[in-house]
Biopython code that builds the backbone (N, CA, C, O; Angstrom):
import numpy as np
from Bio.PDB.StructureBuilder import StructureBuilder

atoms = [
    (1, "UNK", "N", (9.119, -81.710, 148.435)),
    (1, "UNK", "CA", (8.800, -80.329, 148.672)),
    (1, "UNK", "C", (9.591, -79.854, 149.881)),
    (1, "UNK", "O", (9.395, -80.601, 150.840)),
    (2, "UNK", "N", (10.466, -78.799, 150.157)),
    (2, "UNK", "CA", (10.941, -78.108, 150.929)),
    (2, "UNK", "C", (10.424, -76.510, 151.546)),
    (2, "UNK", "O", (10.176, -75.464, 150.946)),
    (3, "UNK", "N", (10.403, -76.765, 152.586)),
    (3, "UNK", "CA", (9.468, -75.001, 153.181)),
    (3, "UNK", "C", (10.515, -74.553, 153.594)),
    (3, "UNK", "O", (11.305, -75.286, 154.188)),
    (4, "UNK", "N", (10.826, -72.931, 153.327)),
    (4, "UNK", "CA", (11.933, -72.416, 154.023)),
    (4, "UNK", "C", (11.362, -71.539, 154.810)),
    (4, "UNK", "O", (10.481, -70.858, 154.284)),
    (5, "UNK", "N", (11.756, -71.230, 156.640)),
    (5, "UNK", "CA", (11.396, -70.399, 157.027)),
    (5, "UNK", "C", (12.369, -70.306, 158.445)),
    (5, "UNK", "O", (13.089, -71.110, 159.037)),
    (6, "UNK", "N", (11.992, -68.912, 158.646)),
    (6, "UNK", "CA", (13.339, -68.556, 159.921)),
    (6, "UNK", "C", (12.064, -68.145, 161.055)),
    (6, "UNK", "O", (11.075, -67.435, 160.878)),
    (7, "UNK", "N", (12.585, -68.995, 162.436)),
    (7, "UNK", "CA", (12.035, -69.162, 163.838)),
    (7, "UNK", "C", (12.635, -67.889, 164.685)),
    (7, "UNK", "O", (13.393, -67.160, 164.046)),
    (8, "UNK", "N", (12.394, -67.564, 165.974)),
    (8, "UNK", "CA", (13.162, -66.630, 166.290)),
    (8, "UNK", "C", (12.451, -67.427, 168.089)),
    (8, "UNK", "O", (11.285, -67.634, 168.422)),
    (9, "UNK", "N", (13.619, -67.648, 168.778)),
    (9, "UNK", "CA", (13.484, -68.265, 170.213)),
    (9, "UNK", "C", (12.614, -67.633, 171.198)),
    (9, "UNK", "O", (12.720, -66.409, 171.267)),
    (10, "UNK", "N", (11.970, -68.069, 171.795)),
    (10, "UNK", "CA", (10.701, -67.340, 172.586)),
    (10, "UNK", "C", (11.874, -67.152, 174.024)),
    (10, "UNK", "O", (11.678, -66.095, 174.623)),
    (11, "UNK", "N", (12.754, -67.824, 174.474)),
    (11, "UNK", "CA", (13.468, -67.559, 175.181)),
    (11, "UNK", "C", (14.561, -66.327, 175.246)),
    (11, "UNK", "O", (14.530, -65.324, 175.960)),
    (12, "UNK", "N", (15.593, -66.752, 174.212)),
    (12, "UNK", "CA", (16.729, -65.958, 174.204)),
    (12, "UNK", "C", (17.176, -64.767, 172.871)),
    (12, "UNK", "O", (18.237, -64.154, 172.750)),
    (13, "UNK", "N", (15.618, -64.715, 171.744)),
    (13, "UNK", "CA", (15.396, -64.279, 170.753)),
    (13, "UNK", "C", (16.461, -64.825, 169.294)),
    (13, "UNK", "O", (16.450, -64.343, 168.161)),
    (14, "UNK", "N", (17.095, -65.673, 169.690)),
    (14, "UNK", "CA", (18.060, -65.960, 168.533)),
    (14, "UNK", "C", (17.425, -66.248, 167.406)),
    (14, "UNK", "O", (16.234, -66.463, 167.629)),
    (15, "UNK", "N", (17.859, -66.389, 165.749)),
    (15, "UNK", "CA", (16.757, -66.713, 165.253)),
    (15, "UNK", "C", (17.661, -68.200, 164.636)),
    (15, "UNK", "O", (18.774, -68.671, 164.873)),
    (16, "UNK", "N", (17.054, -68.406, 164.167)),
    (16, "UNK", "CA", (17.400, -70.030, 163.203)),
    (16, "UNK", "C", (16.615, -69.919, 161.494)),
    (16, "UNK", "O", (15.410, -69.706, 161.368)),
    (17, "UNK", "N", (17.250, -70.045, 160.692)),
    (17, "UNK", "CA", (16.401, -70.495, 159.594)),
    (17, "UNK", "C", (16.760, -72.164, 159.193)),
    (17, "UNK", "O", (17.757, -72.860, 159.003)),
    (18, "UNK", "N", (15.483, -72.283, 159.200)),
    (18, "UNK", "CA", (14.864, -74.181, 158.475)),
    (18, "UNK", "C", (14.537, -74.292, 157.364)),
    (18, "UNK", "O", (13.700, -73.611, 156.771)),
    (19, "UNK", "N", (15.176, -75.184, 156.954)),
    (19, "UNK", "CA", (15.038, -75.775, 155.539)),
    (19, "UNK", "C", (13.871, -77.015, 155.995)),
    (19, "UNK", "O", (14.057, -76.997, 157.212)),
    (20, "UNK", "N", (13.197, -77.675, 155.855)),
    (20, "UNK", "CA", (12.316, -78.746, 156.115)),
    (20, "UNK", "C", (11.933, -79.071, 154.711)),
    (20, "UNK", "O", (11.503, -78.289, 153.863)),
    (21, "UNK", "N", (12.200, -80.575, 154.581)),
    (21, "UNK", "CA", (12.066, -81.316, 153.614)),
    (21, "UNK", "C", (10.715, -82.500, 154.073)),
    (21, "UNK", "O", (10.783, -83.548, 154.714)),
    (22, "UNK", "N", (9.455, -81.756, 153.391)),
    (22, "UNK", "CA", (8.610, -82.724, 153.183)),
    (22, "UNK", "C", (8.513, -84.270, 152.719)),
    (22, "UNK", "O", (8.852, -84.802, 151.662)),
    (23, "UNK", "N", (7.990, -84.742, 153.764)),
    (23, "UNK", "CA", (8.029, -86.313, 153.552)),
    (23, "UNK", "C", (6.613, -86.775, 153.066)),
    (23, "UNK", "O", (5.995, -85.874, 152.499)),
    (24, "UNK", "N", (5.996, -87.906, 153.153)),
    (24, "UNK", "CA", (4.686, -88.584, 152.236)),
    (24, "UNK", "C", (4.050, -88.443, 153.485)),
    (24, "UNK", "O", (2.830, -88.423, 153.318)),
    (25, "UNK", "N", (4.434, -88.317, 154.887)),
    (25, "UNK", "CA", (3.009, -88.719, 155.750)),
    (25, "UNK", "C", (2.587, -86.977, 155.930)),
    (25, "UNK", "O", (3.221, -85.960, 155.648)),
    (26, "UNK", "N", (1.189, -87.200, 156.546)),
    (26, "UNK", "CA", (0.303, -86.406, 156.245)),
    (26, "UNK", "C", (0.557, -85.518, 157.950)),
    (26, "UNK", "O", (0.829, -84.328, 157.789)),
    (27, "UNK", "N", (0.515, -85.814, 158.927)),
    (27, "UNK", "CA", (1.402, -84.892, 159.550)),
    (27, "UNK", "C", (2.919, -85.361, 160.308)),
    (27, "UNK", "O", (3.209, -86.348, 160.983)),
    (28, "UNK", "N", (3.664, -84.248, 159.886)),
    (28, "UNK", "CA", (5.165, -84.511, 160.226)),
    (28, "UNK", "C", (5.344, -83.165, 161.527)),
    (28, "UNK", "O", (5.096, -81.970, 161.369)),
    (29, "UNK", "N", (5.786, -83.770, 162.628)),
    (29, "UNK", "CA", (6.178, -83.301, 163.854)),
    (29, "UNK", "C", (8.128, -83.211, 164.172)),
    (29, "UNK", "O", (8.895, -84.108, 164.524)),
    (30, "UNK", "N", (8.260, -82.486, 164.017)),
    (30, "UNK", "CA", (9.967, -81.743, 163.853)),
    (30, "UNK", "C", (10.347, -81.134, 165.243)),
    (30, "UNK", "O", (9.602, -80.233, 165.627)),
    (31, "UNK", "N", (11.391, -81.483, 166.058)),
    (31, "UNK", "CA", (12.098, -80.466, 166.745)),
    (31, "UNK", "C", (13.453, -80.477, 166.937)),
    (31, "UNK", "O", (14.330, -81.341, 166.934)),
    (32, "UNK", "N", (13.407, -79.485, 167.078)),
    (32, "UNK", "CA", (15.358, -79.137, 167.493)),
    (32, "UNK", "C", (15.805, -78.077, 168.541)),
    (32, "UNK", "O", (14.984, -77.277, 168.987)),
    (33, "UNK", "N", (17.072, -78.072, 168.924)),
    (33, "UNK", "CA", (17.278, -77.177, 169.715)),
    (33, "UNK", "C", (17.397, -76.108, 169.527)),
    (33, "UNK", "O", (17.503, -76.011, 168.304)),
    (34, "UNK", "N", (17.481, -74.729, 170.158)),
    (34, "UNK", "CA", (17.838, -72.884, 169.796)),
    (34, "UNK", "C", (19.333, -73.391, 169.675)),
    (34, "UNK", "O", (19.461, -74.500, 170.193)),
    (35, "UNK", "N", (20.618, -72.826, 169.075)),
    (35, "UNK", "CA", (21.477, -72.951, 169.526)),
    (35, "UNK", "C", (21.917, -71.774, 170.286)),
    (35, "UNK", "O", (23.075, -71.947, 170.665)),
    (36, "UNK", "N", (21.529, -70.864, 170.582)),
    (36, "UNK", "CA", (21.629, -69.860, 171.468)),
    (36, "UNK", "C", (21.393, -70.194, 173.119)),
    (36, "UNK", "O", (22.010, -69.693, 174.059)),
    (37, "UNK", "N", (20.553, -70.971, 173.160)),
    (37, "UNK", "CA", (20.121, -71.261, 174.732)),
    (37, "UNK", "C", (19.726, -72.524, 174.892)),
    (37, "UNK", "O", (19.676, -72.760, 176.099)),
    (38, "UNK", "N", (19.427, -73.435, 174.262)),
    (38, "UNK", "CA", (19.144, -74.710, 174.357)),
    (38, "UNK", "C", (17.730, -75.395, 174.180)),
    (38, "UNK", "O", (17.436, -76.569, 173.956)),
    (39, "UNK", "N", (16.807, -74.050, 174.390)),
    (39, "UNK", "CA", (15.478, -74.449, 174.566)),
    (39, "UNK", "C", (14.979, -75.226, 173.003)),
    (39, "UNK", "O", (15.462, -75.124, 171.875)),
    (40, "UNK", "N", (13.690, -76.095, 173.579)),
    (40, "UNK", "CA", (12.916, -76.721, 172.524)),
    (40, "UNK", "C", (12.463, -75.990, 171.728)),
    (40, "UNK", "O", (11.741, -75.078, 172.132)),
    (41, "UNK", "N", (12.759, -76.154, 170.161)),
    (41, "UNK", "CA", (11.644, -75.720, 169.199)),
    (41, "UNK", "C", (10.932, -76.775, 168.750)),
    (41, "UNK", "O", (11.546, -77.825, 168.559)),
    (42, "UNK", "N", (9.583, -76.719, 168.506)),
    (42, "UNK", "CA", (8.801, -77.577, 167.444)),
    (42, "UNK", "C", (8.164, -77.165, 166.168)),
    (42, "UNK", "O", (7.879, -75.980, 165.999)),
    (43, "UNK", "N", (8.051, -77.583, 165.742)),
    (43, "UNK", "CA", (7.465, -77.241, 164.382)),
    (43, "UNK", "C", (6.818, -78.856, 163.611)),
    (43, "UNK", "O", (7.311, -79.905, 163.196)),
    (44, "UNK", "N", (5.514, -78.277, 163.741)),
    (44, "UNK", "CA", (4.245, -79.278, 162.937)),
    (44, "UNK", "C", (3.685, -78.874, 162.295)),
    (44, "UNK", "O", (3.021, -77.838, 162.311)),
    (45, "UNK", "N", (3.978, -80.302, 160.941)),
    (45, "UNK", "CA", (3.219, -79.278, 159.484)),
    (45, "UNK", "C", (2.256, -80.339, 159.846)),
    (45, "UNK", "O", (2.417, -81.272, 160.633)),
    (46, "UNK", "N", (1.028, -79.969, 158.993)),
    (46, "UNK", "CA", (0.385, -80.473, 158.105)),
    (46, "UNK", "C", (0.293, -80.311, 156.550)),
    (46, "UNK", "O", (0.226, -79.200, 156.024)),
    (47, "UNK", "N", (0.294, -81.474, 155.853)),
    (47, "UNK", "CA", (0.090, -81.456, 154.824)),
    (47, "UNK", "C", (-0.656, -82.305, 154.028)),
    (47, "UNK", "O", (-0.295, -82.827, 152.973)),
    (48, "UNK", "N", (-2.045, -82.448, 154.773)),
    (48, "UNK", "CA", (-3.183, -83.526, 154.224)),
    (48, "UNK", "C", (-4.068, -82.269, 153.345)),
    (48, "UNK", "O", (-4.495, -81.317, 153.998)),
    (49, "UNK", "N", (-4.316, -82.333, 151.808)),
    (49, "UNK", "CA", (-4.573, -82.241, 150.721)),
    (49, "UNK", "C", (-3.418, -81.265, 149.890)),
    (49, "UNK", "O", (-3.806, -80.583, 148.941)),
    (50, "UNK", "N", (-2.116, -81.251, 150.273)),
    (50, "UNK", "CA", (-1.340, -80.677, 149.621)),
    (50, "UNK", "C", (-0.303, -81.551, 148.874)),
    (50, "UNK", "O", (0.754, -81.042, 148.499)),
    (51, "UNK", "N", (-0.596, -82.919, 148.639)),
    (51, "UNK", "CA", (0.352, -83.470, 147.668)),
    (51, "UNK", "C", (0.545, -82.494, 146.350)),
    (51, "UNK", "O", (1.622, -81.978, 146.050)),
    (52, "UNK", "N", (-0.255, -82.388, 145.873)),
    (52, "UNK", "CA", (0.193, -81.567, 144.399)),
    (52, "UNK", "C", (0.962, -80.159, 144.314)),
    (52, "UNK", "O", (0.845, -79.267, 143.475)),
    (53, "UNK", "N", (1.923, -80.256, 145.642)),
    (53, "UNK", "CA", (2.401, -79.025, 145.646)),
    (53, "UNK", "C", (3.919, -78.790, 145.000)),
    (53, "UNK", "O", (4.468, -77.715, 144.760)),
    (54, "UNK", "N", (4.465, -80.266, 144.779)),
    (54, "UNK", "CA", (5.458, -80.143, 143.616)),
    (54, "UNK", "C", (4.680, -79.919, 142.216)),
    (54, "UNK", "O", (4.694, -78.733, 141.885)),
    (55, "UNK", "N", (4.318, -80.376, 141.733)),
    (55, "UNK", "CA", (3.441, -80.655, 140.499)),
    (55, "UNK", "C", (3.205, -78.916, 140.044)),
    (55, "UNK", "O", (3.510, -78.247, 139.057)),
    (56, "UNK", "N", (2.527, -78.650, 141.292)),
    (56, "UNK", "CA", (2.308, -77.122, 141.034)),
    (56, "UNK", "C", (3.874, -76.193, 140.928)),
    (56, "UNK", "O", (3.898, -75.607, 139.846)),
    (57, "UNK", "N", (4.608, -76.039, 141.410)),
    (57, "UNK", "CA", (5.845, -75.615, 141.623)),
    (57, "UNK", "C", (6.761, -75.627, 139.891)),
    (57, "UNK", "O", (7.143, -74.732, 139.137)),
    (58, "UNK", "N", (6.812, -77.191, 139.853)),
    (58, "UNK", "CA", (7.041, -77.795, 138.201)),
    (58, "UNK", "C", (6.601, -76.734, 137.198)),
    (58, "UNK", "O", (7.270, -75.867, 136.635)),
    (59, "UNK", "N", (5.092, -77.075, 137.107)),
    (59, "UNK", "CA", (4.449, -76.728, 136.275)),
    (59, "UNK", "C", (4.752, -74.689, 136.273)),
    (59, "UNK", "O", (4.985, -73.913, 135.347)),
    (60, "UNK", "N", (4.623, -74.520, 137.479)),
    (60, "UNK", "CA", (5.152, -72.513, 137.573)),
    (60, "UNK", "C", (6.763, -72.501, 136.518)),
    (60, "UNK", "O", (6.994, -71.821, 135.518)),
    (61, "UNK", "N", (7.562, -73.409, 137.140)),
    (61, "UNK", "CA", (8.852, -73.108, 136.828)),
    (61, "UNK", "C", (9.159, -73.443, 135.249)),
    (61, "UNK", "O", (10.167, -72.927, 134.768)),
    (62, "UNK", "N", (8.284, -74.341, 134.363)),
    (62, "UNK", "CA", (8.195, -74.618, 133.028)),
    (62, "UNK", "C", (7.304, -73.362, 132.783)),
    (62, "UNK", "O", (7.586, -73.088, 131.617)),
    (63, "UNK", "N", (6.698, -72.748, 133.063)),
    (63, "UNK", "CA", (5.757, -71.612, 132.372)),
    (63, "UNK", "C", (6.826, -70.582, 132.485)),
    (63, "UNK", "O", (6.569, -69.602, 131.786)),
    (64, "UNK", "N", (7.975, -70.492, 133.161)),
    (64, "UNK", "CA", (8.778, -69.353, 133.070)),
    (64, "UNK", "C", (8.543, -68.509, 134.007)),
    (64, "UNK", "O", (8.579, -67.307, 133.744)),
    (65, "UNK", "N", (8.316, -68.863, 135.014)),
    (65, "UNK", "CA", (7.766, -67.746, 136.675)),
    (65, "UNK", "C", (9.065, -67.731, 137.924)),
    (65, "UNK", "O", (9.124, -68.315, 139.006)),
    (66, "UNK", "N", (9.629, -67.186, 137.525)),
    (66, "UNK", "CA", (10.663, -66.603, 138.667)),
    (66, "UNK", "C", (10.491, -67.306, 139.751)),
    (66, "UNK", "O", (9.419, -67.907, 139.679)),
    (67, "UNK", "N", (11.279, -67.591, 141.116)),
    (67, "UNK", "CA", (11.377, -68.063, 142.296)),
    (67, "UNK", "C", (10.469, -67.038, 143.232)),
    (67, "UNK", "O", (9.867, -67.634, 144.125)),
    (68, "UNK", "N", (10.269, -65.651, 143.191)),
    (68, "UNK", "CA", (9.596, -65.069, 143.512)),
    (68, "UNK", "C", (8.156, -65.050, 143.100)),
    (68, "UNK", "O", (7.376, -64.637, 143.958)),
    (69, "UNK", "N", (7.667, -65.411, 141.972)),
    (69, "UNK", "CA", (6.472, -65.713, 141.355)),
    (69, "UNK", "C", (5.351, -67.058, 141.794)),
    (69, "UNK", "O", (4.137, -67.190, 141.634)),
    (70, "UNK", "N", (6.754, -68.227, 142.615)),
    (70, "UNK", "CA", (6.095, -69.596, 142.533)),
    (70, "UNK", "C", (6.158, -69.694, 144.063)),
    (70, "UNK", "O", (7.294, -69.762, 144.531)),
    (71, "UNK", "N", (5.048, -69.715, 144.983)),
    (71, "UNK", "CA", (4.558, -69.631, 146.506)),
    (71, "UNK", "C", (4.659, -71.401, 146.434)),
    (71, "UNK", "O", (3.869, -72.171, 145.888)),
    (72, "UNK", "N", (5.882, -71.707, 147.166)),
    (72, "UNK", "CA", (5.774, -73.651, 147.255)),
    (72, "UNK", "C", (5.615, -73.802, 148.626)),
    (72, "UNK", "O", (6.164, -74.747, 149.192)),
    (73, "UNK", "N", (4.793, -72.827, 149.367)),
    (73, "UNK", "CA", (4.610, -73.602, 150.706)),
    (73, "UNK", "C", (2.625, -73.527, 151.036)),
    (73, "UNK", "O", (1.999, -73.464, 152.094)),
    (74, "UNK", "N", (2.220, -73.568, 149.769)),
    (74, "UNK", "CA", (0.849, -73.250, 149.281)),
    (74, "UNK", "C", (0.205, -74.908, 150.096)),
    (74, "UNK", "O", (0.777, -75.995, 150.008)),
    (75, "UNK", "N", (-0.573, -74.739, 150.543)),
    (75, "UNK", "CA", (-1.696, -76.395, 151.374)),
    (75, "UNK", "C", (-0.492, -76.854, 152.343)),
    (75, "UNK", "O", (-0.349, -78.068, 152.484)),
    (76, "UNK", "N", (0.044, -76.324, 152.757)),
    (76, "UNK", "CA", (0.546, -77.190, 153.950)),
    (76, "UNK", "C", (0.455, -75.798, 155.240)),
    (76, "UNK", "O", (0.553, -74.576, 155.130)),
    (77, "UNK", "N", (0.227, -76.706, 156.407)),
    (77, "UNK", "CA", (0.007, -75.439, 157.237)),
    (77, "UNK", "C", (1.165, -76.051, 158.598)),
    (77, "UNK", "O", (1.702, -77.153, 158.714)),
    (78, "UNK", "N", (1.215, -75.230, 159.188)),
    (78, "UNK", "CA", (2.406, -75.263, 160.221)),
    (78, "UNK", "C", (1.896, -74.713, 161.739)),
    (78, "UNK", "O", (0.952, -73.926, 161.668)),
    (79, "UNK", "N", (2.435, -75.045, 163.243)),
    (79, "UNK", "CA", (2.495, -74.445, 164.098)),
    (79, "UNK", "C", (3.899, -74.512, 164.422)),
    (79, "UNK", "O", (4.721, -75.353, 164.057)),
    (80, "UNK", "N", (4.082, -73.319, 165.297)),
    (80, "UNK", "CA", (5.543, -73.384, 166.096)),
    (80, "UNK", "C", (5.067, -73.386, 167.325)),
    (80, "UNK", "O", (3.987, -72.905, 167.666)),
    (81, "UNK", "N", (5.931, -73.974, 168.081)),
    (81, "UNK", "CA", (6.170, -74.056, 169.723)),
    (81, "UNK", "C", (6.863, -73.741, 170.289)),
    (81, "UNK", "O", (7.352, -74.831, 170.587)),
    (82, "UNK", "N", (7.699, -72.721, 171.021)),
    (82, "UNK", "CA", (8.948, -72.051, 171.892)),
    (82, "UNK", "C", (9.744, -71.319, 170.685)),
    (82, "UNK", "O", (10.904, -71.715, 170.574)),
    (83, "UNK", "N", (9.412, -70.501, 169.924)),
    (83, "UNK", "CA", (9.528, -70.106, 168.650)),
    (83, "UNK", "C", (8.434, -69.160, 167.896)),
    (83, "UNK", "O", (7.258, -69.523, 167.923)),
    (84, "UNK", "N", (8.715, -68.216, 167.370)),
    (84, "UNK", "CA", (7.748, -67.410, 166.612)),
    (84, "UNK", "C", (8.820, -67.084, 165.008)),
    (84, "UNK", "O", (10.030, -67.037, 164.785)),
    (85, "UNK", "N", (7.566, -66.920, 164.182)),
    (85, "UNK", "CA", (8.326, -67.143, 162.490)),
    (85, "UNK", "C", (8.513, -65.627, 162.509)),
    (85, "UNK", "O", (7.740, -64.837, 163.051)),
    (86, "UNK", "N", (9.321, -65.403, 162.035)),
    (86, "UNK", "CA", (9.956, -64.349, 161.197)),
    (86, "UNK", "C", (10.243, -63.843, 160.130)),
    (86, "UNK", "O", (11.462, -63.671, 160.173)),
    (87, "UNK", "N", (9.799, -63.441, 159.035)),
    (87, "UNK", "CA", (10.004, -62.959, 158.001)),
    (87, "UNK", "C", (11.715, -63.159, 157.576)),
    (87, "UNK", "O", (12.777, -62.814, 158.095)),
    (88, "UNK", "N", (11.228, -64.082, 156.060)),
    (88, "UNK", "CA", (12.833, -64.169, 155.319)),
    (88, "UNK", "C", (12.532, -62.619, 154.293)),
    (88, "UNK", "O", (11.475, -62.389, 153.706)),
    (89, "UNK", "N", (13.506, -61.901, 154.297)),
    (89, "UNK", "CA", (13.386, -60.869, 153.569)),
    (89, "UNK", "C", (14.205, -61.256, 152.210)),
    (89, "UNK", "O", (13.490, -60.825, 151.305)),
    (90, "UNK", "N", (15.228, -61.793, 151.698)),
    (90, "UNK", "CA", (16.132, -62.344, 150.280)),
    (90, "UNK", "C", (16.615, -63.103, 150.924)),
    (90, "UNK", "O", (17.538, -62.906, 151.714)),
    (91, "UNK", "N", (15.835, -64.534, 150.594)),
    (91, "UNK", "CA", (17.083, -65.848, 151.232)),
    (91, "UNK", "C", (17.340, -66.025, 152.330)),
    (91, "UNK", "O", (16.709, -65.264, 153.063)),
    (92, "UNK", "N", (18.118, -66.819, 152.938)),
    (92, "UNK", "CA", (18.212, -67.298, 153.732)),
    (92, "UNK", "C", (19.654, -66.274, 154.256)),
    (92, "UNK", "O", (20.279, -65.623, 153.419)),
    (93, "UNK", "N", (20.009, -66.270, 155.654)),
    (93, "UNK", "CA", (21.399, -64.768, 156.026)),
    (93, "UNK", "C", (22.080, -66.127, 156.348)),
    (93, "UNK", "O", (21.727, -67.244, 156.726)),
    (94, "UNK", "N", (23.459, -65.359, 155.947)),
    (94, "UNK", "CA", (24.543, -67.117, 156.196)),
    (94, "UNK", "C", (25.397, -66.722, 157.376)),
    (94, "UNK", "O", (26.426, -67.300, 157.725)),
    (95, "UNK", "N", (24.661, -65.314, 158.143)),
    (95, "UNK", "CA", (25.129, -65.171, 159.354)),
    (95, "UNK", "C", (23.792, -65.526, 160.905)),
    (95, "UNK", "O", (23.623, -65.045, 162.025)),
    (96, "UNK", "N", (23.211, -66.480, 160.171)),
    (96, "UNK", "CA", (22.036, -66.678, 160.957)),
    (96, "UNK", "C", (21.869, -68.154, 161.308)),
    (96, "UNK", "O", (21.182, -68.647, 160.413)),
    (97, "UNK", "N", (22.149, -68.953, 162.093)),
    (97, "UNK", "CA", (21.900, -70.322, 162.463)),
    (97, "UNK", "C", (21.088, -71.003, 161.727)),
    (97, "UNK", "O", (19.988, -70.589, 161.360)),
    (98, "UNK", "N", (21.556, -72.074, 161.461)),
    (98, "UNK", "CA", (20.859, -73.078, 160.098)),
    (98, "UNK", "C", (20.683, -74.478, 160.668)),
    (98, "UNK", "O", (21.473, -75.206, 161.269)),
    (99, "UNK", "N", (19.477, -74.634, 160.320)),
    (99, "UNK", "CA", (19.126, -76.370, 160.378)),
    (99, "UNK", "C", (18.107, -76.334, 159.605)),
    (99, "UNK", "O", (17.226, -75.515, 159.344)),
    (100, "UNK", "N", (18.580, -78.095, 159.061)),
    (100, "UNK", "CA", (18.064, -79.162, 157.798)),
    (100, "UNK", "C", (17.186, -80.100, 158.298)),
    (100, "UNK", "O", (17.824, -80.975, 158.883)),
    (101, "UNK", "N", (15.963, -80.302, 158.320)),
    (101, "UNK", "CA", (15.301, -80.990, 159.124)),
    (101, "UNK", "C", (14.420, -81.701, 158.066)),
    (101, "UNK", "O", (13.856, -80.931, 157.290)),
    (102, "UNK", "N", (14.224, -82.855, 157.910)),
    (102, "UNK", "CA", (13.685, -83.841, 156.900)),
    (102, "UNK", "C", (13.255, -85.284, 157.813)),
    (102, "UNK", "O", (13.915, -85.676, 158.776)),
    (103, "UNK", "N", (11.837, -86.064, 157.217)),
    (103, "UNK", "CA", (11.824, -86.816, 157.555)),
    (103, "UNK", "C", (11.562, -88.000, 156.455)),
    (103, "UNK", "O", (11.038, -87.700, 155.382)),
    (104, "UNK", "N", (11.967, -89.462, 156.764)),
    (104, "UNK", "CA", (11.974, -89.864, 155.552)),
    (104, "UNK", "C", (10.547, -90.430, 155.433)),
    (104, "UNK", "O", (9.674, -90.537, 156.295)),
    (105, "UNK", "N", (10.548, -90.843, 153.809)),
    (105, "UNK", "CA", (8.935, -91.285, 153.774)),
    (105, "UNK", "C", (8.485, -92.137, 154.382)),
    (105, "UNK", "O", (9.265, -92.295, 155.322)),
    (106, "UNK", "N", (7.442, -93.045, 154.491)),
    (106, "UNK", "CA", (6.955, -93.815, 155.335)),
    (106, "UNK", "C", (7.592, -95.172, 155.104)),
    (106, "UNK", "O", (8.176, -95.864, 155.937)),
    (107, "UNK", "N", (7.255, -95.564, 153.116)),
    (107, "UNK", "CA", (7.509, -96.433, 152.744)),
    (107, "UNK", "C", (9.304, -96.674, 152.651)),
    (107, "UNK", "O", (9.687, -97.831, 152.481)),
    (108, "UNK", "N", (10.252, -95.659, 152.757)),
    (108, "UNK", "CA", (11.543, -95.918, 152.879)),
    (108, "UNK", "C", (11.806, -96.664, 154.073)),
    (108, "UNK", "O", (12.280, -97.782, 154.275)),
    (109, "UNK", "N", (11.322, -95.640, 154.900)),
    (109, "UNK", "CA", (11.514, -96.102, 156.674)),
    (109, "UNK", "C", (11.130, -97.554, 156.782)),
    (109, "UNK", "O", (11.983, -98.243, 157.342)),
    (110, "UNK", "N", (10.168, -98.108, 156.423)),
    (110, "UNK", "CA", (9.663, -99.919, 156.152)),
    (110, "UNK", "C", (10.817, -100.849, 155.727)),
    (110, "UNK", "O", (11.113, -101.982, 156.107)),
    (111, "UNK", "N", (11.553, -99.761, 154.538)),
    (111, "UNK", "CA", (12.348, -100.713, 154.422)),
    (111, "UNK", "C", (14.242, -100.889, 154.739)),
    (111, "UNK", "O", (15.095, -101.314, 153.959)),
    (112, "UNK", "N", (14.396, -100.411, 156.082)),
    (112, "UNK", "CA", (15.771, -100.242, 156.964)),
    (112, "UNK", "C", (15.366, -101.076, 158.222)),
    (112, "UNK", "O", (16.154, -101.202, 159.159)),
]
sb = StructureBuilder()
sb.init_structure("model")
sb.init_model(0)
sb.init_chain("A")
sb.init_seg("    ")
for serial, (resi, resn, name, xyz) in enumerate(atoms, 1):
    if name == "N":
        sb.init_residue(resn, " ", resi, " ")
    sb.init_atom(name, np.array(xyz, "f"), 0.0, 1.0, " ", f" {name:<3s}", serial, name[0])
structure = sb.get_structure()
């Protein structure tokens, strides 16, 4: 499962949009830098009773429901830290600072 959403710097207002790629543990703790000013962002999901949120997503996109129709960031909840969210209005702007932030599952990580 992937959440897309754009931060905007409590410091220097720049914004960033995140891609975050859900992993199996139940809370995942993320940060990175503004690239505008340097300061810390964080971002902590939770996602303890939202496994079935691919399943749900699947199941929208076989019934024939548009990308606009299928809400895939449904049971997982989030805070930001040195950062406030911002409204994506169409997609992601490819004139707007980008980071990919993923963590791997538990059981991969066991085995490296």
């Amino acid at each position: 499962m992937n959440i897309n959403l754009c931060v905007q710097c409590d410091e220097c207002s720049s914004k960033t949009n995140c891609r975050v790629g859900m992993s199996n543990r139940d809370v995942q703790p993320l940060k990175f830098s503004c690239k505008g000013c340097g300061s810390l962002i964080s971002l902590d999901f939770d996602v303890r009773g939202a496994d079935t949120l691919d399943n749900r997503a699947i199941e929208a996109i076989l019934a024939g429901k548009g990308p606009k129709d299928v809400r895939l960031n449904q049971g997982a909840t989030h805070k930001i830290s040195g950062a406030t969210e911002v409204p994506i209005e169409r997609g992601f702007d490819p004139g707007i600072d980008f980071v990919d932030l993923h963590l791997g599952r538990v059981d991969e990580l066991a085995q490296v």
